[in-house]
N, C-alpha and C positions, 0 to 999 in steps of 0.2 A: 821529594826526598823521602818521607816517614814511608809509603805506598813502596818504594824502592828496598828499605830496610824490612817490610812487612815478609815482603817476597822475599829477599835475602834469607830470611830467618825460617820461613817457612821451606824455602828449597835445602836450607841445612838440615831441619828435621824430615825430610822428604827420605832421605837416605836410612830413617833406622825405623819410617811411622808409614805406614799401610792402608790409606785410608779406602776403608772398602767397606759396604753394604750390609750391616748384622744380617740381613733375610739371605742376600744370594751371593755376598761371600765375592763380587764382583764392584769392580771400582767405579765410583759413580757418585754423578751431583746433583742434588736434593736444590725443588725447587717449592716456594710457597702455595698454597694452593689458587687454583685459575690464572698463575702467572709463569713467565718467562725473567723477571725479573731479580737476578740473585744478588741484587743490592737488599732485595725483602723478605732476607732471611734472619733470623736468629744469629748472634756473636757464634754461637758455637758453632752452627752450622756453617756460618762463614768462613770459618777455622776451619774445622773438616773440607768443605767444597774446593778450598783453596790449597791443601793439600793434595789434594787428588787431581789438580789441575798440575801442583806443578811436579805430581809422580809422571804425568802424562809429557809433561814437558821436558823433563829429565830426561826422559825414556828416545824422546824423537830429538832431543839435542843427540845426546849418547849414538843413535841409530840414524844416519841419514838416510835410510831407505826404507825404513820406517814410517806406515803410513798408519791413521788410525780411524775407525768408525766410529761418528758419534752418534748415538740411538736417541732419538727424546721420546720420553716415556710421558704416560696419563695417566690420571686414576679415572677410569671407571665409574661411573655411578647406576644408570641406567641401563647401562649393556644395551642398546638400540644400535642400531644403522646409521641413523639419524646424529643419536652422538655421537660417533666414531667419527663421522665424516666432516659435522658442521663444529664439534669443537674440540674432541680427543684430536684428531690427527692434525689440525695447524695449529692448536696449542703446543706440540710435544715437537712439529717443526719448528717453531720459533727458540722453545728454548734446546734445543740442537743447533740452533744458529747464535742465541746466545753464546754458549760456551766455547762453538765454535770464534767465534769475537772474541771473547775474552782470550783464548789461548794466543790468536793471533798479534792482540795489543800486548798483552803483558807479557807473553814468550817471544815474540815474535819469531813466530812459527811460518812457514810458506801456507798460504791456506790449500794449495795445491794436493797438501799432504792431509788433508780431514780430507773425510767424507761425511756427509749427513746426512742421517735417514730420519723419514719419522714414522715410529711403532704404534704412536697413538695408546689407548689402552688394551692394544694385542696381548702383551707381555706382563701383566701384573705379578712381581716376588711378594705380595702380600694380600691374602682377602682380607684382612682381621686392621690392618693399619695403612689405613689410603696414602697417606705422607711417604711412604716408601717408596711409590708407584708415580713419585712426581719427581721424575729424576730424568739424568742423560745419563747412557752409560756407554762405554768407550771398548770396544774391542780394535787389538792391535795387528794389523797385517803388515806381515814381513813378505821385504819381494826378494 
């Protein structure tokens, strides 16, 4: 029930709160570092992350043909081959498949309508603060 009223409360300020990226101004959910796991973030982050889920959820209720991409993103440390491959890009799959899950469970969303991709650390909005670059981010395709 309390998990029911979180979401409640959160989709009511969904409508007038924006929750998007200070670097790239794109909506998107921040994840701890080396993990997929967005139970191991920060309250406030949690608060944000959950808002932008359910901007997202709002949006493909609102729009049934509305579909959306989910990007999971890395940070970078090395810049090799080697990490892109053996832990940038199935880190940045997994947590694209987290929040893919999470939209699913708590929106109940058709998963039909995500797409996941994984960017790995292609796409960094930050050299200067890694924490940025450990996110999923969501672009919206209308058919």
């Amino acid at each position: 029930m309390r998990k029911f009223l979180v979401i409640l409360a959160v989709f009511l300020l969904a409508s007038t709160v924006y929750a998007q990226s200070p670097a790239s101004g794109v909506l998107s959910v921040h994840f701890p570092p080396n993990s997929a796991d967005l139970r191991a973030v920060s309250t406030d982050q949690a608060i944000a992350n959950l808002l932008a889920f359910t901007q997202i959820a709002k949006l493909l209720a609102d729009n049934p043909q509305t579909r959306v991409l989910i990007d999971g993103h890395a940070n970078a440390v090395l810049g090799t081959e080697t990490e892109e491959m053996e832990m940038l890009r199935p880190l940045s799959q997994q947590r694209a498949e987290a929040a893919a899950s999470f939209i699913i469970e708590y929106f109940h969303i058709d998963q039909h309508r995500l797409i996941i991709s994984a960017a790995g650390g292609a796409y960094p909005v930050s050299t200067r603060d890694g924490s940025l670059n450990r996110r999923v981010s969501f672009t919206i395709i209308r058919n």
